[in-house]
PDB file of N, CA, C and O in Angstrom:
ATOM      1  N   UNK A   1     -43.937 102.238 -40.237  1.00  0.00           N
ATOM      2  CA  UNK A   1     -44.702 103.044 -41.197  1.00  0.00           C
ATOM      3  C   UNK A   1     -45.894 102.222 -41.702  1.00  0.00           C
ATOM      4  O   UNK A   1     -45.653 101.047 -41.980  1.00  0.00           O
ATOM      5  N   UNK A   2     -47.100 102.657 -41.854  1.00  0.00           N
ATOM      6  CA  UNK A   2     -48.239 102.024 -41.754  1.00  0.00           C
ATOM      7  C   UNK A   2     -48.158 102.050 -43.467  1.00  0.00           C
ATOM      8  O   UNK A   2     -47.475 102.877 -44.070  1.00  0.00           O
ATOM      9  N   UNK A   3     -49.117 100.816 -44.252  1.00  0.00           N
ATOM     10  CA  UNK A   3     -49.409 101.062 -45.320  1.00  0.00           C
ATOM     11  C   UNK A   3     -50.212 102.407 -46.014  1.00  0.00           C
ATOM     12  O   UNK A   3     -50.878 103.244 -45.405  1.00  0.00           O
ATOM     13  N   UNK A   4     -49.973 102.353 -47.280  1.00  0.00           N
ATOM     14  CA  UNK A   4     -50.885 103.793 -47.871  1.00  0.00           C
ATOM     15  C   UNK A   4     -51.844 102.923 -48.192  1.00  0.00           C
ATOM     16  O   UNK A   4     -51.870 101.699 -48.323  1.00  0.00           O
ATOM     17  N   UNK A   5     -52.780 103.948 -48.315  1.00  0.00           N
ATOM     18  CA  UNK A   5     -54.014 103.439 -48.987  1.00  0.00           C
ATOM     19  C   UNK A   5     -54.339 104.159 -50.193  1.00  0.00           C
ATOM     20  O   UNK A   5     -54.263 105.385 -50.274  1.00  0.00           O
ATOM     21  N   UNK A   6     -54.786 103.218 -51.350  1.00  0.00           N
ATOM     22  CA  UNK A   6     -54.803 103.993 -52.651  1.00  0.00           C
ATOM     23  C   UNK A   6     -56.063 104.845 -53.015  1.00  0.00           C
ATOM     24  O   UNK A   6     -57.057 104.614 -52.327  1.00  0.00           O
ATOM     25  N   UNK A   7     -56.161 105.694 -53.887  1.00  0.00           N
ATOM     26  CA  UNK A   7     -57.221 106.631 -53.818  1.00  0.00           C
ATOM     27  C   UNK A   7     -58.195 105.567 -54.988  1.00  0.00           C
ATOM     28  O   UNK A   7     -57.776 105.377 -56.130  1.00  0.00           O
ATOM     29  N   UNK A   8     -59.215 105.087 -54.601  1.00  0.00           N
ATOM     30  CA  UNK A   8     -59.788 104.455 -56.060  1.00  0.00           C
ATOM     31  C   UNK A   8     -60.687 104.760 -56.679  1.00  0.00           C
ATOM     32  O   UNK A   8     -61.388 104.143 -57.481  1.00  0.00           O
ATOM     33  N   UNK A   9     -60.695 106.027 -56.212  1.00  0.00           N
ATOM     34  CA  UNK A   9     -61.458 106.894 -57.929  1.00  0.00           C
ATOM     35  C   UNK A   9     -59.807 106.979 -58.589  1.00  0.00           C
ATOM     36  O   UNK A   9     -59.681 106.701 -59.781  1.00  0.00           O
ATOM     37  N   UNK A  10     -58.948 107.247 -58.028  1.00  0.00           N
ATOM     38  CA  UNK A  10     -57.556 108.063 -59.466  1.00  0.00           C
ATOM     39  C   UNK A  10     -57.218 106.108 -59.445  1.00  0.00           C
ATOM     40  O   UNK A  10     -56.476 105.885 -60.402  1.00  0.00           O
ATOM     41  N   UNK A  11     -57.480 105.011 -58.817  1.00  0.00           N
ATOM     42  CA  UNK A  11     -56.866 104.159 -59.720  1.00  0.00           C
ATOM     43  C   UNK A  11     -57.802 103.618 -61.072  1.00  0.00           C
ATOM     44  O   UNK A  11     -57.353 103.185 -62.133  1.00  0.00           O
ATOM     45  N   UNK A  12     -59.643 103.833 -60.571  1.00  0.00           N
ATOM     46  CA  UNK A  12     -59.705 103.885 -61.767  1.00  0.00           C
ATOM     47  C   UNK A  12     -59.679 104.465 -63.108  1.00  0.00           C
ATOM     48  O   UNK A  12     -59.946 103.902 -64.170  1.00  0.00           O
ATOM     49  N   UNK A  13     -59.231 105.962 -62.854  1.00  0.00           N
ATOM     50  CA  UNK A  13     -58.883 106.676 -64.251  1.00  0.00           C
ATOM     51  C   UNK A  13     -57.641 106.343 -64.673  1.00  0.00           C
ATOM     52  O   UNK A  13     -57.454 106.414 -65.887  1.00  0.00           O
ATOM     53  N   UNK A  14     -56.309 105.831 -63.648  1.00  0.00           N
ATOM     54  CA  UNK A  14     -55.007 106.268 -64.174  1.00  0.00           C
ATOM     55  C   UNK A  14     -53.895 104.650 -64.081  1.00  0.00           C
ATOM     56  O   UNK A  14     -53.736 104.059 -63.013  1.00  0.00           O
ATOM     57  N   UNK A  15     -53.413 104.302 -65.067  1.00  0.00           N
ATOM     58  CA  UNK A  15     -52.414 103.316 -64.646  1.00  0.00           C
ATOM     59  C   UNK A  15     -51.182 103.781 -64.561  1.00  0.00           C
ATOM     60  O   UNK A  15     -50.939 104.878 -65.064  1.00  0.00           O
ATOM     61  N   UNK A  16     -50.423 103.231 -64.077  1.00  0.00           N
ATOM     62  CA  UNK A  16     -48.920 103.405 -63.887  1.00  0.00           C
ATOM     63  C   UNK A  16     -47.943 102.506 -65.474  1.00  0.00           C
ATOM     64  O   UNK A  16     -48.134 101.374 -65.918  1.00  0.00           O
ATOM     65  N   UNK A  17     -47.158 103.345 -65.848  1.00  0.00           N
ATOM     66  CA  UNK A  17     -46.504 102.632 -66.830  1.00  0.00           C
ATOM     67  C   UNK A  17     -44.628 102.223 -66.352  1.00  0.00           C
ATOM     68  O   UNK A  17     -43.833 102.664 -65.522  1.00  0.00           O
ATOM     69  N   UNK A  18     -44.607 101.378 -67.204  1.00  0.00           N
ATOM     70  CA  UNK A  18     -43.443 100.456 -66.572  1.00  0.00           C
ATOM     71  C   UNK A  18     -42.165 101.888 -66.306  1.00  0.00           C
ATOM     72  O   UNK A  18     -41.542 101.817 -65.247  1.00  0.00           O
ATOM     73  N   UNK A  19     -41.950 102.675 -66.922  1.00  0.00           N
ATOM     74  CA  UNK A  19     -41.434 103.742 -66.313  1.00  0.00           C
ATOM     75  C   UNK A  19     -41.827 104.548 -65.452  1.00  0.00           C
ATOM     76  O   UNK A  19     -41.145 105.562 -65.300  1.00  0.00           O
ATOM     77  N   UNK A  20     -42.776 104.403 -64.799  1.00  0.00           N
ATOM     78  CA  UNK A  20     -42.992 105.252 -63.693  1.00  0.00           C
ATOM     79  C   UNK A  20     -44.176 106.246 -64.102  1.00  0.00           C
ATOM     80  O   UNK A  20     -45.009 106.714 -63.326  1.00  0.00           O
ATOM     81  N   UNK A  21     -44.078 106.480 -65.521  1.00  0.00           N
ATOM     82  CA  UNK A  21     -45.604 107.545 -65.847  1.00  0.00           C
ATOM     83  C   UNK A  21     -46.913 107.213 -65.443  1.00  0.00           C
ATOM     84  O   UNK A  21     -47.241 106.065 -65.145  1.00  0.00           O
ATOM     85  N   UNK A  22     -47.649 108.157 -65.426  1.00  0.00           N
ATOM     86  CA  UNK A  22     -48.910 107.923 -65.397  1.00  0.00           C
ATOM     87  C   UNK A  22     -49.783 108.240 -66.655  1.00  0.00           C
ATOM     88  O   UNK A  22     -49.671 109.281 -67.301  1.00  0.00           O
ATOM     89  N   UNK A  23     -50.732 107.155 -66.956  1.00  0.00           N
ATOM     90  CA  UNK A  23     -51.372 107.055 -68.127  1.00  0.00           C
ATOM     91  C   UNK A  23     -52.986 107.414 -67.757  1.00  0.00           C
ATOM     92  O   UNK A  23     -53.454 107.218 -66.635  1.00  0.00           O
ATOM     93  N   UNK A  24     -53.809 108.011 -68.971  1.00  0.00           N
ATOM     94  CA  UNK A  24     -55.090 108.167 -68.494  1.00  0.00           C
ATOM     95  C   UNK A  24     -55.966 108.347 -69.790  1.00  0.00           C
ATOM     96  O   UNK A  24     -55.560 108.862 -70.832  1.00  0.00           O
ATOM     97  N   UNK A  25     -57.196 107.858 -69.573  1.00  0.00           N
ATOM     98  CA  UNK A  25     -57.697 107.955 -71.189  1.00  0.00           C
ATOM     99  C   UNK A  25     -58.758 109.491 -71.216  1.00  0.00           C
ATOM    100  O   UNK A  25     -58.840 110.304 -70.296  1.00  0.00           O
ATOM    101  N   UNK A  26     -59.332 109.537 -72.269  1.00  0.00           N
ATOM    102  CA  UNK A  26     -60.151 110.831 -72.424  1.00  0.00           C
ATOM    103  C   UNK A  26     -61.241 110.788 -72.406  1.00  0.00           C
ATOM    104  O   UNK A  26     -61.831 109.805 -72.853  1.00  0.00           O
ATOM    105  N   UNK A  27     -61.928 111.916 -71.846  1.00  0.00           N
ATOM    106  CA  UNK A  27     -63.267 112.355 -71.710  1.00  0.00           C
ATOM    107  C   UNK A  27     -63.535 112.375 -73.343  1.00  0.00           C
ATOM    108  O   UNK A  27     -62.819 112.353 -74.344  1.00  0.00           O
ATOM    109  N   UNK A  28     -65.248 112.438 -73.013  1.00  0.00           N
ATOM    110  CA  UNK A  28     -66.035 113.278 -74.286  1.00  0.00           C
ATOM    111  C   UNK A  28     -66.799 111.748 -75.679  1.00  0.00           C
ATOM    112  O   UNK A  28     -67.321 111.777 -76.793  1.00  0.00           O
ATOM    113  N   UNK A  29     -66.402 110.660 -74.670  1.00  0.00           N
ATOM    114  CA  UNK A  29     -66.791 109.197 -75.543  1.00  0.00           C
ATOM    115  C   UNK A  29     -67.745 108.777 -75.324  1.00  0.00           C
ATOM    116  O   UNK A  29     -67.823 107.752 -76.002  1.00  0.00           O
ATOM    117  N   UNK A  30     -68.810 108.934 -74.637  1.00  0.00           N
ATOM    118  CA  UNK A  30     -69.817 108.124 -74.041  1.00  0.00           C
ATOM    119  C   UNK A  30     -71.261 108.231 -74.892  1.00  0.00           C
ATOM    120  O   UNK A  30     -72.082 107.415 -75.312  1.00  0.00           O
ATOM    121  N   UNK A  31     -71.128 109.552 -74.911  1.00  0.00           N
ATOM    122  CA  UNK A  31     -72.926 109.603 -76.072  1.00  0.00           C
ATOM    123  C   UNK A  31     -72.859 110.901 -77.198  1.00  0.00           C
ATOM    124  O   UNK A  31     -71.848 111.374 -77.716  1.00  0.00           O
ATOM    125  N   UNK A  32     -73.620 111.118 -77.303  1.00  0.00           N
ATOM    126  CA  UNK A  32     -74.092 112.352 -78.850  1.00  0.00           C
ATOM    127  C   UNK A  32     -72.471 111.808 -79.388  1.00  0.00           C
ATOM    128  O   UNK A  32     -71.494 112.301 -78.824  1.00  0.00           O
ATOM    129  N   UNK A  33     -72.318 111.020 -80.238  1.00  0.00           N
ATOM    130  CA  UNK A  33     -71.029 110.697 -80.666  1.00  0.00           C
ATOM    131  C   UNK A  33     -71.262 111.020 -82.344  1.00  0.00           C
ATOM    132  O   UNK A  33     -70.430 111.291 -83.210  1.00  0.00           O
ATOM    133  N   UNK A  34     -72.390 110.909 -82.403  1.00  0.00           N
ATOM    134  CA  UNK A  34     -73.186 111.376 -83.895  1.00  0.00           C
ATOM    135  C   UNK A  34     -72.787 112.179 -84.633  1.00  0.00           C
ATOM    136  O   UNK A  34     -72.400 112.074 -85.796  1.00  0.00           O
ATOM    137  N   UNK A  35     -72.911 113.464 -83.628  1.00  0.00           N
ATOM    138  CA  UNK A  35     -72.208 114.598 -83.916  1.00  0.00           C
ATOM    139  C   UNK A  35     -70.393 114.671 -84.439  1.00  0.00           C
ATOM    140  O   UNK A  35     -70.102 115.326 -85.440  1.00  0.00           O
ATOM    141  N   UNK A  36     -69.666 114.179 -83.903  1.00  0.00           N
ATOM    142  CA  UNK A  36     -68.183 114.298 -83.342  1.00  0.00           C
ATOM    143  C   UNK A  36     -67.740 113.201 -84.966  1.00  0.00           C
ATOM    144  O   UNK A  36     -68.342 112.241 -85.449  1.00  0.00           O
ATOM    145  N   UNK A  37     -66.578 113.842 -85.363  1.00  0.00           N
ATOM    146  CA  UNK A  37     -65.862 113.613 -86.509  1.00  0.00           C
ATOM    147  C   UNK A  37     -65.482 111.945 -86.108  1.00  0.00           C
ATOM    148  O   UNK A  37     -65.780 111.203 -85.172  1.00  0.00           O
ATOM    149  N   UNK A  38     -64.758 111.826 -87.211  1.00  0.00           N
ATOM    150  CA  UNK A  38     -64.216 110.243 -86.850  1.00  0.00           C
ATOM    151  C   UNK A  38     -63.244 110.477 -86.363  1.00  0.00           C
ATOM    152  O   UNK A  38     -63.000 109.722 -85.421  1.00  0.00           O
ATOM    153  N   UNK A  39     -62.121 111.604 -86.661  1.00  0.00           N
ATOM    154  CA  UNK A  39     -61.205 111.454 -85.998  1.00  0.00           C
ATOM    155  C   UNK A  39     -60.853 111.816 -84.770  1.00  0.00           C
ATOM    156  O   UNK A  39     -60.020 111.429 -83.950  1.00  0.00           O
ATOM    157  N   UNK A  40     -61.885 112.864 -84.833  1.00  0.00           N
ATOM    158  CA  UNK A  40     -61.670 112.977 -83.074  1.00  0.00           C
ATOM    159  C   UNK A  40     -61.772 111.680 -82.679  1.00  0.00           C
ATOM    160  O   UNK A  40     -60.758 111.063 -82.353  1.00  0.00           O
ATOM    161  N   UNK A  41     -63.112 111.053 -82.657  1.00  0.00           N
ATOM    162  CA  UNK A  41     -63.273 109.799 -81.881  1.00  0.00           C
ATOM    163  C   UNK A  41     -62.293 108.816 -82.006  1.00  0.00           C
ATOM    164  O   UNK A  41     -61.966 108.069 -81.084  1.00  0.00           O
ATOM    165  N   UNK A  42     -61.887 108.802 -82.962  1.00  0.00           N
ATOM    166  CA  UNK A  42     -60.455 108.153 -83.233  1.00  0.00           C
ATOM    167  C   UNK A  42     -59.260 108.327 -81.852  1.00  0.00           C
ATOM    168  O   UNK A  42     -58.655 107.465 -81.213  1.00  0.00           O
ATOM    169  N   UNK A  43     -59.259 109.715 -81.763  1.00  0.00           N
ATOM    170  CA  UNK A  43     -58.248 110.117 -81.336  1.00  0.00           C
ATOM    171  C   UNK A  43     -58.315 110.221 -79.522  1.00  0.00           C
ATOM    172  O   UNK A  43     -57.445 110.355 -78.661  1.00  0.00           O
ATOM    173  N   UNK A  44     -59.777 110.087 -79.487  1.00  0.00           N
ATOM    174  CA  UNK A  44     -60.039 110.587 -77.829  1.00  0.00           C
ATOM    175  C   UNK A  44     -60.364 108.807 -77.887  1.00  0.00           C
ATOM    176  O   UNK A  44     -61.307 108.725 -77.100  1.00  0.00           O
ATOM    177  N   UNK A  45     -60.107 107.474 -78.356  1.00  0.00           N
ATOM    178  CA  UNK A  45     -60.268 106.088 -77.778  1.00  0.00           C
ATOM    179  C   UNK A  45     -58.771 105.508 -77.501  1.00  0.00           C
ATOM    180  O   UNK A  45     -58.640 104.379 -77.029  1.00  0.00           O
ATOM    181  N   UNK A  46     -57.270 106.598 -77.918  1.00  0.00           N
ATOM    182  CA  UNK A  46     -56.460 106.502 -77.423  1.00  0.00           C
ATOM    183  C   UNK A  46     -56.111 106.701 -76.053  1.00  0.00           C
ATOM    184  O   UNK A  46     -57.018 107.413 -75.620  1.00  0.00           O
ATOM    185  N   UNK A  47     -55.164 106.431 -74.965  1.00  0.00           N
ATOM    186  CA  UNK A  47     -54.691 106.667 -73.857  1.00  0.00           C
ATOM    187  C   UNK A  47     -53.651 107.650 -74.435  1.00  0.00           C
ATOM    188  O   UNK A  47     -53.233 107.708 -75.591  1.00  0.00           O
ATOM    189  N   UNK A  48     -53.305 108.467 -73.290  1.00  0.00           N
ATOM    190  CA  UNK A  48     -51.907 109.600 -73.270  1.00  0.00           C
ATOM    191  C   UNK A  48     -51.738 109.849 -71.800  1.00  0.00           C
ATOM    192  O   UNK A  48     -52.537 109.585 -70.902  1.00  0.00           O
ATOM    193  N   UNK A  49     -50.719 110.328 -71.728  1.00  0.00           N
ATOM    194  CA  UNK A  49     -50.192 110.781 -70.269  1.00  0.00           C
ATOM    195  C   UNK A  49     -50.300 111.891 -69.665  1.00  0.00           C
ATOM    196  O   UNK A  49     -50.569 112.945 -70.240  1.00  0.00           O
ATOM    197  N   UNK A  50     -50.109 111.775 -68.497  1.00  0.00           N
ATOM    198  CA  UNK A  50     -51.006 113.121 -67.707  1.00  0.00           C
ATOM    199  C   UNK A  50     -50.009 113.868 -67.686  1.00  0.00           C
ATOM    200  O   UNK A  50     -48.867 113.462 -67.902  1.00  0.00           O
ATOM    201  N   UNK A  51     -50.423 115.503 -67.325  1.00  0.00           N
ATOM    202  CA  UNK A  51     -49.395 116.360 -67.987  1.00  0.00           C
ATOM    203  C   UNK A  51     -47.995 116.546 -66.817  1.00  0.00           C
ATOM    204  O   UNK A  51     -48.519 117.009 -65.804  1.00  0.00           O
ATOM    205  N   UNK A  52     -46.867 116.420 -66.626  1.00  0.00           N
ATOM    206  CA  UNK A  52     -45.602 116.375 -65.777  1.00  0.00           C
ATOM    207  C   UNK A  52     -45.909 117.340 -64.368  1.00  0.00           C
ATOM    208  O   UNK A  52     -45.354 117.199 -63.278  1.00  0.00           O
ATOM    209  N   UNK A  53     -47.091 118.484 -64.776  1.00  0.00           N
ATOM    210  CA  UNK A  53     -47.253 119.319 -63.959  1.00  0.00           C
ATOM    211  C   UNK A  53     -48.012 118.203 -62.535  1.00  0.00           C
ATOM    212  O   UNK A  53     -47.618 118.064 -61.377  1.00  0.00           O
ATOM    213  N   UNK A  54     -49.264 117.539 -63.296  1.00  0.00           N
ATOM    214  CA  UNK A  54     -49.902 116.832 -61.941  1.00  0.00           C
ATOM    215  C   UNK A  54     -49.688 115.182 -61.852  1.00  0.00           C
ATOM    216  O   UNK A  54     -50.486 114.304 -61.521  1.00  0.00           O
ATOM    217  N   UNK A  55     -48.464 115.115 -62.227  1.00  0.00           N
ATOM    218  CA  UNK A  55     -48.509 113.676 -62.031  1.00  0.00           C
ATOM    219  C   UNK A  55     -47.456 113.666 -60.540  1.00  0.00           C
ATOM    220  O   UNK A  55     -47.478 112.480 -60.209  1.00  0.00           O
ATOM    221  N   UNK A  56     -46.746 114.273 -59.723  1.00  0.00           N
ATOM    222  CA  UNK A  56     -46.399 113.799 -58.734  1.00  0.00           C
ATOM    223  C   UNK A  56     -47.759 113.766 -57.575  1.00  0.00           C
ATOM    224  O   UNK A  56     -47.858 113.003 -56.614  1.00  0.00           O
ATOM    225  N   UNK A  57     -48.654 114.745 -57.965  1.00  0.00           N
ATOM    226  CA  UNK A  57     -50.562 114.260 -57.296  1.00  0.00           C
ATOM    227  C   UNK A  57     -50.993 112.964 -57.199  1.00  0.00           C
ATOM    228  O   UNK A  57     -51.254 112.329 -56.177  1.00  0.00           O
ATOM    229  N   UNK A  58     -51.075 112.443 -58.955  1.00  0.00           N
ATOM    230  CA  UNK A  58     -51.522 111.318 -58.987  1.00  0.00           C
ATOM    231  C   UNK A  58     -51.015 110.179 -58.548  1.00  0.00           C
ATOM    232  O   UNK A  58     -51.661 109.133 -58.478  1.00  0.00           O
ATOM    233  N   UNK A  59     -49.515 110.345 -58.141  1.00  0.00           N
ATOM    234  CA  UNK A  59     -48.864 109.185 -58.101  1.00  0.00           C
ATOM    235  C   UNK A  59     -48.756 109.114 -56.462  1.00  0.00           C
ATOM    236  O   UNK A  59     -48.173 108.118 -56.034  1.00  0.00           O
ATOM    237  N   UNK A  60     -49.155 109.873 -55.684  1.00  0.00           N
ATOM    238  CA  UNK A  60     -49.526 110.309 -54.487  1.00  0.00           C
ATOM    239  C   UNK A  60     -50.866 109.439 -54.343  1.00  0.00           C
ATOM    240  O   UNK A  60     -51.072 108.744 -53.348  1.00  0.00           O
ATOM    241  N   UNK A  61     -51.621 109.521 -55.255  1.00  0.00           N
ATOM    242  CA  UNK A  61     -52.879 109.135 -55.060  1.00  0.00           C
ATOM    243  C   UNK A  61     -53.068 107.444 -55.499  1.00  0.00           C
ATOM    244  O   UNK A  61     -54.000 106.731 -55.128  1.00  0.00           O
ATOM    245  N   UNK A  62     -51.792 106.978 -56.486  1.00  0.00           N
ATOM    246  CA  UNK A  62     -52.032 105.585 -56.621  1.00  0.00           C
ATOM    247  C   UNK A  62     -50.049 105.045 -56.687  1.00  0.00           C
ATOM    248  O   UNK A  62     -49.238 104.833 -57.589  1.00  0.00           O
ATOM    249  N   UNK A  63     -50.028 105.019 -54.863  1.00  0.00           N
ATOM    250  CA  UNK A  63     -48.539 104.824 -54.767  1.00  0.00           C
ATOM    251  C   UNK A  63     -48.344 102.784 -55.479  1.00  0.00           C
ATOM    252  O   UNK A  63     -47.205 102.333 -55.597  1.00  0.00           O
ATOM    253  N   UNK A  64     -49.117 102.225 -55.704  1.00  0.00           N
ATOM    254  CA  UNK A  64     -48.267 100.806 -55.847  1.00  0.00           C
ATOM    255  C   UNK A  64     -48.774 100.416 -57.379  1.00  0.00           C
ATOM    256  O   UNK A  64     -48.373  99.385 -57.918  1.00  0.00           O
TER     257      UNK A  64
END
């Protein structure tokens, strides 16, 4: 069986956590931030996990 090869656009959005999840951070941080409350921004400089529906995709896409 030949090695996989990892997808590296999804390894750079997504890490793997010591249980097996997949982690990913949020859109919407980069500019007009002026506008946007504190807490959103607060809240979108956290990481969270991708939703159960597409993570056997991602983990397809970054097997190691």
């Amino acid at each position: 069986m030949p090695k996989l090869k990892t997808h590296s656009g999804a390894s750079k959005r997504f890490k793997k956590t010591a249980t097996g999840k997949v982690k990913r951070g949020h859109s919407h941080l980069r500019h007009i931030l002026t506008s946007k409350d504190k807490k959103r921004k607060r809240k979108l400089g956290t990481a969270t996990l991708v939703d159960p529906a597409d993570q056997p995709k991602i983990k397809r896409m970054i097997p190691y």
